[in-house]
C-alpha positions as CSV (number, residue, x, y, z in Angstrom):
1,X,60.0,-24.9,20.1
2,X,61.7,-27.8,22.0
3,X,64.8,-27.4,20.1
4,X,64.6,-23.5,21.9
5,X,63.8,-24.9,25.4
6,X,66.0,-27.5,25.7
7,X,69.0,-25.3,24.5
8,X,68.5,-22.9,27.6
9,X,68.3,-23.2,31.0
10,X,65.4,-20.7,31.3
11,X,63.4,-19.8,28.7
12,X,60.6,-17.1,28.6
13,X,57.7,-17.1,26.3
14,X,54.9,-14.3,25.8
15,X,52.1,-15.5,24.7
16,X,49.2,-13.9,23.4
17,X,47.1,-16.5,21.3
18,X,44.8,-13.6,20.3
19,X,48.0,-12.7,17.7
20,X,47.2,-15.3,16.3
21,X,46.3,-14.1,12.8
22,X,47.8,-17.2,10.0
23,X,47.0,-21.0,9.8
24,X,50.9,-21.3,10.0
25,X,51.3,-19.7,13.4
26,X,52.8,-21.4,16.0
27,X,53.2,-21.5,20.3
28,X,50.1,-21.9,21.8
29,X,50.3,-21.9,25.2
30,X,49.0,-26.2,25.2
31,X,51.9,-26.7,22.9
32,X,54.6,-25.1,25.2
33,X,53.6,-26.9,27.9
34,X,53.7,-30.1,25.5
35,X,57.1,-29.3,24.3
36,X,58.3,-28.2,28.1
37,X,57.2,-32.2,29.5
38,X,58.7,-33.7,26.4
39,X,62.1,-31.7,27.0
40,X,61.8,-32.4,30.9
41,X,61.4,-29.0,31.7
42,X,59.3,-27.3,34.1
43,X,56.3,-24.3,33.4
44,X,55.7,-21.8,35.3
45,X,52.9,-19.7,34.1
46,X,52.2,-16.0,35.2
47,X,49.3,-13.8,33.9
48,X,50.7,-10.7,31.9
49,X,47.5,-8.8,33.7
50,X,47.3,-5.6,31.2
51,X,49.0,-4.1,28.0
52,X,49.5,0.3,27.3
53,X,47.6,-0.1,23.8
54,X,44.6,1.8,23.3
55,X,45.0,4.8,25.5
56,X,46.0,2.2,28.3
57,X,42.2,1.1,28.1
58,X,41.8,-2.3,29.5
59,X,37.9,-1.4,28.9
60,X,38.0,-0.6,25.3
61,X,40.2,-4.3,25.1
62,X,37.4,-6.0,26.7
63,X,34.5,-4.6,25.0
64,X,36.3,-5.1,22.0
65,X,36.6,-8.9,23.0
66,X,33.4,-8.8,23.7
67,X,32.3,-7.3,20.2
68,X,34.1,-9.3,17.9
69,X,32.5,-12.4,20.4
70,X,36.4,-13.5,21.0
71,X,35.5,-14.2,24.7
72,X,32.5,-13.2,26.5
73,X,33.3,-10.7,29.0
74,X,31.5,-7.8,31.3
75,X,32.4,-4.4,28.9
76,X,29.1,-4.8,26.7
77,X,29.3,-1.2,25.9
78,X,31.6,2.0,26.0
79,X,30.3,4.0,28.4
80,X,32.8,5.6,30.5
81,X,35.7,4.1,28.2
82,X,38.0,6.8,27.4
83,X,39.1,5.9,23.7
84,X,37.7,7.7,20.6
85,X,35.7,4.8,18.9
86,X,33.4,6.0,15.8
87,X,31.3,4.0,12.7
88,X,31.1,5.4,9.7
89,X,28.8,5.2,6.7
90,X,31.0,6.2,4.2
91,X,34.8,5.3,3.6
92,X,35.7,7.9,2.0
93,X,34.7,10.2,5.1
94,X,36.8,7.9,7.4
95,X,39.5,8.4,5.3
96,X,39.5,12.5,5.3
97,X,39.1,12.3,9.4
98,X,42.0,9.9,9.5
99,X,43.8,12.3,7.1
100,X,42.7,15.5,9.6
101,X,44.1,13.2,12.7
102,X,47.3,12.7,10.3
103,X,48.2,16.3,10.0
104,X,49.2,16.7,13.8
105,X,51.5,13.9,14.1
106,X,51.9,11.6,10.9
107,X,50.3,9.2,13.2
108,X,46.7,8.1,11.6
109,X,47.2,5.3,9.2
110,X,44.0,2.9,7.6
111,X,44.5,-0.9,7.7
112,X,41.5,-3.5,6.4
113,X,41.2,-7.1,6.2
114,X,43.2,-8.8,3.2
115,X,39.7,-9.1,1.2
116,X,41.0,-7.6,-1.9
117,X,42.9,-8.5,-4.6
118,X,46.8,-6.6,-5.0
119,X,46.1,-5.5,-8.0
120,X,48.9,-2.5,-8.0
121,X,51.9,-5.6,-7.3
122,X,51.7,-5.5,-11.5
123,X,49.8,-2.5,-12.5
124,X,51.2,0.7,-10.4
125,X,48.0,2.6,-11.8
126,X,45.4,0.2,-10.6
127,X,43.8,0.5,-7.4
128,X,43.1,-2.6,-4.9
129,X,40.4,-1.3,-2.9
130,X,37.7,0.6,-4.5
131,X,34.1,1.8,-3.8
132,X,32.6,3.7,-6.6
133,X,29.3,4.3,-4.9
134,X,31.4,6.4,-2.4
135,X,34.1,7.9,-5.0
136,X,36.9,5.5,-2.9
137,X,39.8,4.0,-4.2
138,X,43.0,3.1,-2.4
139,X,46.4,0.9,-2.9
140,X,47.8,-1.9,-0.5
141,X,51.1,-0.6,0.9
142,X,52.5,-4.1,0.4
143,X,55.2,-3.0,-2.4
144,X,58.0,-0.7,-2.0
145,X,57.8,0.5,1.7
146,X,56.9,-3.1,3.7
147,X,56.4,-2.2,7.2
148,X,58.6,1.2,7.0
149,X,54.8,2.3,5.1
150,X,53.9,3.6,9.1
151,X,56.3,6.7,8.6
152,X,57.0,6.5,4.5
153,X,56.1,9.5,2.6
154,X,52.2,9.7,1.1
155,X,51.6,6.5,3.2
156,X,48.8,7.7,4.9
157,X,46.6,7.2,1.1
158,X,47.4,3.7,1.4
159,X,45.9,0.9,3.1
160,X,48.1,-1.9,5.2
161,X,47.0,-5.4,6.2
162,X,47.3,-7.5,8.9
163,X,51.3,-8.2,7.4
164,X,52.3,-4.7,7.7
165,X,50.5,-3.5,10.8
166,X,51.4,-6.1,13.1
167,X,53.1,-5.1,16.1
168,X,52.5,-1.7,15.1
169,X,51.1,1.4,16.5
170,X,49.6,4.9,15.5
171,X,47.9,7.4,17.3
172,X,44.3,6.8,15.0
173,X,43.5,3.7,12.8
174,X,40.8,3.5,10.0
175,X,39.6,0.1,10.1
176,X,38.1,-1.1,7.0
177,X,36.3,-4.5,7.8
178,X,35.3,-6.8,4.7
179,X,33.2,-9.4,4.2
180,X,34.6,-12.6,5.7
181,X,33.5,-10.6,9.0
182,X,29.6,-10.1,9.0
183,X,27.0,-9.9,11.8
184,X,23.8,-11.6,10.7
185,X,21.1,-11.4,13.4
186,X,23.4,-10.7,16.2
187,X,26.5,-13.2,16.0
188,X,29.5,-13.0,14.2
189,X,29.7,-14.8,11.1
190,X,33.5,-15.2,9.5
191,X,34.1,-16.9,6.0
192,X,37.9,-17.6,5.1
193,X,36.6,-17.8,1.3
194,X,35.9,-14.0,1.4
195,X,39.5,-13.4,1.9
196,X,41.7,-13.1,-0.9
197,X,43.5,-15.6,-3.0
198,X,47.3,-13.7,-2.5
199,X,46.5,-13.8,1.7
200,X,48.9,-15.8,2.7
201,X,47.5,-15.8,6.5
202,X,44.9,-18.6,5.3
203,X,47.0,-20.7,2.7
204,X,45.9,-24.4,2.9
205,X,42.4,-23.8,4.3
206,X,40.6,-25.2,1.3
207,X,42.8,-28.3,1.8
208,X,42.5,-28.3,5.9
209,X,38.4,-27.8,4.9
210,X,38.5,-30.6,2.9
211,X,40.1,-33.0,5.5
212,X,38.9,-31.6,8.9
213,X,36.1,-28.9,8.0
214,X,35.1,-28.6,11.2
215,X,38.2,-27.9,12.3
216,X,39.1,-26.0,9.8
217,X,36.0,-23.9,10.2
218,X,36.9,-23.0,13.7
219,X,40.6,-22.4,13.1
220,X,39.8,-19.7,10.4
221,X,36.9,-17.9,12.4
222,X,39.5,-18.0,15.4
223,X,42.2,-16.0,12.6
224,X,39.8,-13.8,11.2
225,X,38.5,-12.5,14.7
226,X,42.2,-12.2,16.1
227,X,42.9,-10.1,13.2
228,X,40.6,-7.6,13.2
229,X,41.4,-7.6,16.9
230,X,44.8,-6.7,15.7
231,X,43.7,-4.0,13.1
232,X,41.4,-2.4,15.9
233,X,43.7,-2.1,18.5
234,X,46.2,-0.2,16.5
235,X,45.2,3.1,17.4
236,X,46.3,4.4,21.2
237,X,43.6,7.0,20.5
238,X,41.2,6.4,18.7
239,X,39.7,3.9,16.1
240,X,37.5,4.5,13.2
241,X,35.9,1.8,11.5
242,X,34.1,1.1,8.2
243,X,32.4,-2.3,7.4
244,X,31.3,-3.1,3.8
245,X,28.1,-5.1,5.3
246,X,25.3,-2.8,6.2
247,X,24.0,-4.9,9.3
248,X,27.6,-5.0,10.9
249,X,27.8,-1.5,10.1
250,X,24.6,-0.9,12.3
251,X,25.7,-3.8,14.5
252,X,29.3,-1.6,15.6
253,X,27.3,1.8,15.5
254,X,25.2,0.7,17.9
255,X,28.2,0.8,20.5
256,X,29.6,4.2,19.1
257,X,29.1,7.2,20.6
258,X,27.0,9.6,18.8
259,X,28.7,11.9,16.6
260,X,26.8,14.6,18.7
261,X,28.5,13.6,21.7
262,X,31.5,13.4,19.9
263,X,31.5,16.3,18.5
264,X,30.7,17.7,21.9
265,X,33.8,15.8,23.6
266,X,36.0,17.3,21.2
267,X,35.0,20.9,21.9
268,X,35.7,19.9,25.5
269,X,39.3,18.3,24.9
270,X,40.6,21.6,22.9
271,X,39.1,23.5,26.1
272,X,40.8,21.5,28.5
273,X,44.4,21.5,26.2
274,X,43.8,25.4,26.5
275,X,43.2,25.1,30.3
276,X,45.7,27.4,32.1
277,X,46.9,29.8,29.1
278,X,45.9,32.6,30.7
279,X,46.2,35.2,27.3
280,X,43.4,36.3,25.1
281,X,42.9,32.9,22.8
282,X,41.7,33.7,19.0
283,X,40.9,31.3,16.5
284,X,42.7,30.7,13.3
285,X,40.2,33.1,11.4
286,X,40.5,35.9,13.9
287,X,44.3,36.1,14.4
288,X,46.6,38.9,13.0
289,X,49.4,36.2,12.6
290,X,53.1,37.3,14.2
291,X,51.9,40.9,14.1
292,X,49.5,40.6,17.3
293,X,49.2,36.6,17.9
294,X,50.9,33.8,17.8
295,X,50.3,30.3,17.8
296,X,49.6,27.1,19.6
297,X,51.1,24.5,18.7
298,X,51.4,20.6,19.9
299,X,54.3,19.4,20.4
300,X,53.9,15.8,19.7
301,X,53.4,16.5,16.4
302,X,57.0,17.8,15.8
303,X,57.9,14.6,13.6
304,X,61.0,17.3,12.3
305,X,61.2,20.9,11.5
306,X,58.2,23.1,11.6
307,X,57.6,24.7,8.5
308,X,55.9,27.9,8.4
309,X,52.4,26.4,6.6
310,X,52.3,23.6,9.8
311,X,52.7,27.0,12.0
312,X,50.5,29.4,10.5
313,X,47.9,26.2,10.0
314,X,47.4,26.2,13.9
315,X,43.6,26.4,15.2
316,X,44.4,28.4,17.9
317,X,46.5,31.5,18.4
318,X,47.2,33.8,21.3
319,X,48.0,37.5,21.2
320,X,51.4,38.0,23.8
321,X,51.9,40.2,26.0
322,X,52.8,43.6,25.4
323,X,56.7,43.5,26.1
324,X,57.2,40.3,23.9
325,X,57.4,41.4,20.3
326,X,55.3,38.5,17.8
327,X,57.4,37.3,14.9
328,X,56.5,34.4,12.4
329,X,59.4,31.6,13.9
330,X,57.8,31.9,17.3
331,X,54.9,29.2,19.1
332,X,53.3,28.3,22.4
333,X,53.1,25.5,23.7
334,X,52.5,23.4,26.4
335,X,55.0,21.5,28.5
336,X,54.0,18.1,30.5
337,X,55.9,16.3,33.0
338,X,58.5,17.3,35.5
339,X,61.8,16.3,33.7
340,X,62.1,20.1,33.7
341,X,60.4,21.4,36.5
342,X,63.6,23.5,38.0
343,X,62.7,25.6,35.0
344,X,59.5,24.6,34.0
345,X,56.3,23.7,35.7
346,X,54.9,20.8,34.8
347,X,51.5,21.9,32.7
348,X,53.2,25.2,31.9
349,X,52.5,27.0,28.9
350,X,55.6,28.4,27.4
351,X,57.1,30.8,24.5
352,X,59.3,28.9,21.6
353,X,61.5,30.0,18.8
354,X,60.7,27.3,16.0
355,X,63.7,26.2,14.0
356,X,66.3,27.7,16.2
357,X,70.0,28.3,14.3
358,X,73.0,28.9,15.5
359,X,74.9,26.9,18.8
360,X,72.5,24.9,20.9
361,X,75.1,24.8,23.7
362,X,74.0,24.7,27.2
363,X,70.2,25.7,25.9
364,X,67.1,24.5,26.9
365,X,65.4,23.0,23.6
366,X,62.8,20.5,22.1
367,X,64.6,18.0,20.1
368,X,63.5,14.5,18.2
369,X,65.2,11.5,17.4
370,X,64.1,8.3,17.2
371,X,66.4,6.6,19.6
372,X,64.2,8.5,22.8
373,X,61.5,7.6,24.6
374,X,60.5,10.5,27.0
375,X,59.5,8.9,30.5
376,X,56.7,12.0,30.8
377,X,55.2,11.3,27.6
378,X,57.0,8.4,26.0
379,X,57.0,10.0,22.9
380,X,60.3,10.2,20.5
381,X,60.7,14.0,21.3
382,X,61.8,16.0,24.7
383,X,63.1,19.5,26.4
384,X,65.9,19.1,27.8
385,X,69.2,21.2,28.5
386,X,71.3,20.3,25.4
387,X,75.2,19.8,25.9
388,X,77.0,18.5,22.8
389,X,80.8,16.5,22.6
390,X,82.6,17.7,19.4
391,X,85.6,16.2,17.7
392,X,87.6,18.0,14.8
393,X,87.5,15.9,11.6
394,X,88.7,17.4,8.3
395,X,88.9,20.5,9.3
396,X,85.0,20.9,11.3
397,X,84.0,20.0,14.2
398,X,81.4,17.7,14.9
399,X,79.3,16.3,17.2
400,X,80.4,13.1,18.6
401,X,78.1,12.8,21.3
402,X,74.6,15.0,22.7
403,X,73.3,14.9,26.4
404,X,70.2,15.7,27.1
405,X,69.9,16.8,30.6
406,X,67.1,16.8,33.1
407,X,66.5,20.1,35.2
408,X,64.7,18.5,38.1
409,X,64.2,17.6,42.0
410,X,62.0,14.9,40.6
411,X,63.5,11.0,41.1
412,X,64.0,9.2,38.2
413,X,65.0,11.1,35.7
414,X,68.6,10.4,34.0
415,X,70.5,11.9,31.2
416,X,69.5,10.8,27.2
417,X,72.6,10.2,25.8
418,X,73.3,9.7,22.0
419,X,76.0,8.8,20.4
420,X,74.6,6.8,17.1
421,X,73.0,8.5,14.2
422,X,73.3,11.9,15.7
423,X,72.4,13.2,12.0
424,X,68.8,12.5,12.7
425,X,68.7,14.5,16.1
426,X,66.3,17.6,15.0
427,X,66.2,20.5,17.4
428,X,62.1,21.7,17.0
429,X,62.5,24.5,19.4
430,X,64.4,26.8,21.7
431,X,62.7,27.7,25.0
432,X,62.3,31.3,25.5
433,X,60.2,31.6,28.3
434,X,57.1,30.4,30.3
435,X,53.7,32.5,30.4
């Protein structure tokens, strides 16, 4: 670290010392200002007041301080915090509502504290974390996929550690906390010993506990907290946690919302997505599908074609009016921001054909690729007017470059150009029309 300062004339560090998650890590913020009066260099320090994770709830990052007893701090509870938090009882139940919150977007993974073995590095077969009483069994990701395990095929079976997850982010996380975290009579209680042998994040504490065990004591409990900070904080939606001690189990319940009321909340979010379609609304059971209805679909979770399973698996379905003519490539959705809004209200609900062939040439159309981020949404997919660059090679003509273009008397909006990988630009949908 003084080797970095003293070979710039400016250097900027970001430093959260709640990352830290290994005996091994470095750059506290003591030890920059150390290395900056041993170099000759001056500090100046700013306060980074507030991080998007988490549904851009600085509540739910406090109460989860507060929780995990990281830092005292005024968010004893989560009333009023808008973040989908829920206990359960069961694993295997966490893991088929992360699987449900998988199917829209590929985005719900489960991660757990490195408190069992890796078993499957040597036997593919065996399983790493297993709970016969609840018919559970699951695999670390650790082997072929690393940290790519966030979009890899199956993944969402697996569970990843505080090595894989790090710096990553989903839309739901299942959080499986072991035993070096427990709650006995109201305070936290960690244990480095319950982790397991191959976690490399607390290498050398039996030797640092021999030498400085008090020390050593607080430098693990500081790790383990920090990392099921990490693992909890995963989710910019929602986090679902199980805990393999009862009492911390009750301990975390005790915070969660009722299922009731979240049930209840639910209901009232797929209201409010449906707020403004103003057609007749069926639900999935009702609906003469592409005869009389057709149906609603998210857009965010277009990670690459629709299929026609993923449309006809939609909950909700709406019967068009009569001049439009209902066929099985065709959706609804609804369109947020106002990169658009020459064409397209921002909120409007409008008419898609799925899949669309053919030239793409000066249409309006949903495309992904992972090289956007949407200002509206800041998701990798948008609708934009699509104008392509070709160039003849070998006898075809290609695209050499894509524009995306804005349609708006908003500010701020520019053209998404790509010119790299252009192979893994997927149009989702053509716009048709708006309701």
């Amino acid at each position: 670290m003084k080797e970095v300062i003293a070979a710039s004339r400016f250097s900027i560090f970001f430093i959260d010392e709640a990352q830290r998650v290994t005996l091994k890590d470095v750059g506290t913020v003591e030890e920059i200002r150390r290395r900056a009066a041993e170099g000759g260099a001056d500090v100046h320090e700013l306060e980074l007041a507030s991080q998007f994770r988490c549904n851009g709830s600085d509540g739910y990052l406090a109460w989860l301080d507060h929780a995990l007893q990281i830092r005292t701090t005024a968010n004893t509870d989560l009333e009023d915090i808008d973040y989908d938090f829920q206990v359960f009882d069961d694993p295997s139940a966490m893991r088929h509502a992360i699987l449900e919150k998988n199917r829209k977007a590929n985005k719900a993974r489960m991660v757990a504290g490195y408190c069992w073995p890796w078993a499957s590095k040597k036997d593919k077969q065996a399983m790493d974390i297993v709970f016969p009483e609840h018919d559970f069994a699951a695999q670390w990701n650790l082997d072929d996929d690393g940290m790519l395990w966030a979009i890899a095929d199956g993944s969402a079976e697996q569970v990843g550690c505080i090595h894989t997850c790090q710096g990553l982010e989903f839309d739901y996380v299942g959080v499986i906390i072991g035993d070096d975290f427990v709650i006995r009579d109201g305070r936290v209680v960690t244990d480095a010993a319950k982790r397991a042998g191959q976690d490399r994040s607390v290498h050398g504490y039996k030797k640092l506990l021999k030498e400085q065990p008090e020390h050593a004591r607080a430098l693990a409990d500081q790790i383990i907290k920090n990392t099921y900070r990490t693992l909890m904080t995963r989710g910019q939606k929602g986090c679902y946690v199980y805990a393999t001690d009862p009492e911390t189990r009750k301990y975390f319940a005790a915070f969660a919302r009722s299922q009731a009321a979240t049930e209840h909340n639910d209901l009232a979010e797929e209201a409010e997505t449906l707020d403004g379609l103003h057609l007749p609304i069926v639900t999935r059971d009702e609906a003469v599908p592409f005869e009389r209805h057709v149906p609603v679909y998210d857009l965010s979770i277009a990670a690459g074609e629709f299929s026609e399973m993923q449309i006809a698996d939609a909950e909700h379905w709406v019967e068009l009016p009569d001049f439009m003519r209902a066929s099985p490539d065709l959706f609804v959705s609804r369109v947020v921001g106002e990169s658009m809004n020459r064409r397209i209200p921002n909120g409007a609900w409008c008419l898609f054909r799925a899949n669309p062939g053919g030239t793409r040439q000066g249409k309006v159309v949903v495309v992904q690729h992972r090289a956007i981020e949407d200002p509206d949404h800041g998701g990798s997919f948008t609708i934009k007017l699509y104008h392509s660059e070709k160039v003849e090679e070998y006898g075809e003509f290609v695209n050499q470059r894509i524009v995306l273009k804005p349609q708006t008397n908003a500010f701020g909006y520019r053209d998404i150009v790509l010119e790299d990988e252009l192979e893994d630009l997927k149009v989702i949908g053509e716009f048709l029309s708006v309701l």
